[in-house]
N, C-alpha and C positions, 0 to 999 in steps of 0.2 A: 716320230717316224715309225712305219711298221712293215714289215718286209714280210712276204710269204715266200716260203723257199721249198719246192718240189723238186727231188732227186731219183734218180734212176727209172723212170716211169717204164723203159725194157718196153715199147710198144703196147702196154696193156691200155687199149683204148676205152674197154669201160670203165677201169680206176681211175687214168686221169679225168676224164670227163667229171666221174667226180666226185676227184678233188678240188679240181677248179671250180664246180657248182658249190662248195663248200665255203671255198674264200671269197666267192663272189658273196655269199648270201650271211655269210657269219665277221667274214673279216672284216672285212672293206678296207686293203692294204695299199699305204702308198705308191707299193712298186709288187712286181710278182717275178719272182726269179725259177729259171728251169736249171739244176745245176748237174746238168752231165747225165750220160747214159740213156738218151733221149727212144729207140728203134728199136733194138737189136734184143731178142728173145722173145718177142710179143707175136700176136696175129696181126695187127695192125700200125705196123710201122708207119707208114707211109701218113696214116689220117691222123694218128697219133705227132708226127711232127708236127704236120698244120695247122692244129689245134694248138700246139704248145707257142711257136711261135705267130699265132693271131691272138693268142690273151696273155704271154709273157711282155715283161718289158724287157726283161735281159735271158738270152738262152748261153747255157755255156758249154763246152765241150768237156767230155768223160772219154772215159779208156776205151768203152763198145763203137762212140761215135768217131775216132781216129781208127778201128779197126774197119768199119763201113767205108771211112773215105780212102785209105788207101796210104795214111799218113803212115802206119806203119803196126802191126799185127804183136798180139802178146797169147800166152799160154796155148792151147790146143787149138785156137784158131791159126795156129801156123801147121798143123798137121794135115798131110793132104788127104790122106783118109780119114778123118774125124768126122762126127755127125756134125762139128761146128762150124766147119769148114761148108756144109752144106746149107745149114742155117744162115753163116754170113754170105751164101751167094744167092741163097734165094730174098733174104731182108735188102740186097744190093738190088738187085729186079726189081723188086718193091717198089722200093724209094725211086729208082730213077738217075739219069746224072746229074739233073740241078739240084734233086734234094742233095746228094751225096756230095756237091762242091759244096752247099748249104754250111753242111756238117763237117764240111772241113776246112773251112773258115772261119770257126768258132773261138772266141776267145775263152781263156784259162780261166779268166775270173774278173769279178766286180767289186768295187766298192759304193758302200752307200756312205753320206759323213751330214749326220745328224747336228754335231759339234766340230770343230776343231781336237782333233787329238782322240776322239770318239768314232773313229771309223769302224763299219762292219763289212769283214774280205769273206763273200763265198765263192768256192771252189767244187770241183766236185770230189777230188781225194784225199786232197793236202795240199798246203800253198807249194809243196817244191815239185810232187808231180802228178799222173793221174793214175797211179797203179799201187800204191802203198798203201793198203786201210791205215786208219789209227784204233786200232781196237781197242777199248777198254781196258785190257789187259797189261797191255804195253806200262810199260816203267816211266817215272816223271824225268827220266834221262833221257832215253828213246823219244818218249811225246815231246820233250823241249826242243829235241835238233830239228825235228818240224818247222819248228815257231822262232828259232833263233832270229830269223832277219826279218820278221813279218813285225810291221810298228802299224797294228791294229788294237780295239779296245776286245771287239768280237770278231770269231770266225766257226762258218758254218758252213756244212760241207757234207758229202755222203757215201756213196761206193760201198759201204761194209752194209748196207741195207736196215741198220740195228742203233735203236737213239739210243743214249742218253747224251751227258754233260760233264764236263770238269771243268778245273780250272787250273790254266798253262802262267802262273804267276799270277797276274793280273788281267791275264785274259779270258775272256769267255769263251771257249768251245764247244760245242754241239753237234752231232750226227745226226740229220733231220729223217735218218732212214730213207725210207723208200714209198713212190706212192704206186709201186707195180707188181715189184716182187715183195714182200716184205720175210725178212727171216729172223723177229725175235719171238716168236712162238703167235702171234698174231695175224690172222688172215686179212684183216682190215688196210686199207690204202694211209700211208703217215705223211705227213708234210710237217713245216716248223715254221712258227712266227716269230721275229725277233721284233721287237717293240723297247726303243728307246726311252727311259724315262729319267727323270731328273737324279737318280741312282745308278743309270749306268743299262745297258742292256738287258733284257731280260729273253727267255725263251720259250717255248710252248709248242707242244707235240700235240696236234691235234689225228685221230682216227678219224674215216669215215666211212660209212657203209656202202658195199657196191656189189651188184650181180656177177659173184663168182662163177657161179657158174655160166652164164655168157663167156666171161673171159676164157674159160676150158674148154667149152665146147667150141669157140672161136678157134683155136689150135688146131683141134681137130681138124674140123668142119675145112678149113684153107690147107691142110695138109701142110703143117710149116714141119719142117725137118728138127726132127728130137721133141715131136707132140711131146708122146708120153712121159718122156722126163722129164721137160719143161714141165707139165701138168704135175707132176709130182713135186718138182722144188717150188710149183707156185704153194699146191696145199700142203705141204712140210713145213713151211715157211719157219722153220730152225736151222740152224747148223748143229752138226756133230756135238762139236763144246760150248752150245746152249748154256747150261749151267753156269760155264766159268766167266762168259760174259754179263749173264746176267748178272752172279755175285759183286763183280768189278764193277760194272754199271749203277749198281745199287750203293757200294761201295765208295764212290765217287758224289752220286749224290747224298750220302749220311744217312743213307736209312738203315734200318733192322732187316734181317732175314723176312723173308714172307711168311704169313703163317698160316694155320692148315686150310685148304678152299674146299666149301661144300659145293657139292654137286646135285643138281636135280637128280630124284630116284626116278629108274626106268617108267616110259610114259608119261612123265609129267611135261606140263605146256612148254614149249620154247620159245613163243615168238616175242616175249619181253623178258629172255630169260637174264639172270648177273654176269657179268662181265668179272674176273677178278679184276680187284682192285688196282692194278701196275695195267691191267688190260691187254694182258698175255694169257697165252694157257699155264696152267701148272706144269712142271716138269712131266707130270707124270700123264699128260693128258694128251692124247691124239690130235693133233690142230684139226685133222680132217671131225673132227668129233666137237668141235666147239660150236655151241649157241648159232642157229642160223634161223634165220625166217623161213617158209614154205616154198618160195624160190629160188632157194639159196642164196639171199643176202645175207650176208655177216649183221648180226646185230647190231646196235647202236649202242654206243658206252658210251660215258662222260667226258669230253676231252682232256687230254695229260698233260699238265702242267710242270713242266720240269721245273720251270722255278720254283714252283710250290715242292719239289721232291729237292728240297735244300739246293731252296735260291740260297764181182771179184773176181777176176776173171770172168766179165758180165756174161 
């Protein structure tokens, strides 16, 4: 069995497009799951739903999509002067009322069951609710009260927009990132395939290339409220404590520290330029400043294997 799982797509309708062109034409997966954060931050909410639900098998609800339907509001979307407050009522125009009963109808979560005793639970935050990352960071004390009642082999899940993997005892865990916003130093769209095999679950972070800049100038161009900052957390695509996720991240899967990345010297060709190797920027490297083609597509790097790397307020 082999599952593709695309989380937080935030209405960016030329990333999911495609990503979905990616699993059609690379995966070819049993099933396709949307897990949470479906609308809410993009230019395109509205075609961005229809799309996910006409090639999804399972859509599932996130914290942005309970804030759209009305189920109930978290962080500065309850401020009545905030620009997000602004955002969520123009993303509500958008969509419409049937999209927004849609999306508020949504179930918590799936199971697939390959075996007896071999289930994989995706969610979109964590099996107990939809506003708690699991960060990398967090203690095997902390990550276990998660997992304490959940009798799965895998679980896979997103909301912190940032993969990697651990392991909760005997379970497999995975953050499939994001295929809208991404923020682990990587402009590229992420999705996750989980593929059952005679050893037990396995995982895979696939990137894929898409016309960022479409996506920015779509903000623009539709006047969605908080363009310009949205446009900056799309090309920032980091958080603040970058570093201490990745260390953890890396940490969890048994690698080495990174080591030093060379850079093309000023003027040299980009349109097949390296990708480092984890297929992030360096610490020290501007996302806005990474490898892109002549129309601004993110390059193409090799797909990431997390197996192979030792098999938020939306």
């Amino acid at each position: 069995m082999r599952v593709a799982i695309l989380a937080d797509i935030h209405g960016n309708l030329p990333a999911c497009e495609a990503v979905l062109e990616d699993i059609a034409r690379s995966v070819a997966p049993d099933f396709i799951v949307a897990a949470g954060d479906l609308a809410l931050r993009g230019a395109h909410p509205r075609e961005t739903v229809d799309l996910l639900f006409d090639r999804c098998d399972s859509v599932l609800m996130g914290n942005t999509d309970c804030y759209l339907a009305g189920n109930y509001l978290g962080g500065a979307y309850r401020e009545r002067d905030h620009w997000k407050t602004e955002l969520l009522r123009w993303t509500r125009d958008q969509l419409g009322d049937a999209h927004l009963r849609q999306l508020g109808a949504l179930p918590f979560s799936v199971r697939y069951t390959p075996r007896k005793g071999q289930d994989l639970f995706v969610c979109h935050a964590n099996p107990r609710n939809l506003e708690e990352s699991l960060d990398p960071t967090l203690d095997d004390v902390a990550v276990r009260r998660y997992f304490a009642h959940l009798d799965a082999a895998a679980c896979a899940f997103g909301h912190l927009h940032f993969p990697y993997r651990r392991r909760v005892g005997r379970m497999l865990i995975a953050d499939v990132a994001s295929a809208g916003i991404p923020r682990d130093g990587d402009l590229r769209p992420a999705y996750g395939v989980f593929t059952y095999t005679p050893k037990g679950w396995r995982v895979q972070i696939r990137r894929v290339r898409y016309p960022v800049r479409k996506a920015t100038q779509a903000l623009t161009a539709r006047r969605v409220p908080g363009g310009p900052l949205l446009i900056h957390k799309l090309v920032e695509a980091r958080y603040r404590h970058h570093n201490a996720l990745m260390e953890a991240a890396r940490r969890h899967s048994g690698l080495p520290p990174p080591g030093p990345v060379l850079r093309p010297p000023p003027g040299a060709p980009i349109r097949n330029a390296a990708v480092p190797m984890e297929g992030r920027a360096p610490p020290d490297m501007d996302p806005a400043s990474l490898p892109t083609d002549m129309d601004g597509t993110v390059t193409d790097a090799t797909p990431l294997p997390l197996d192979v790397l030792n098999d938020l307020d939306g």
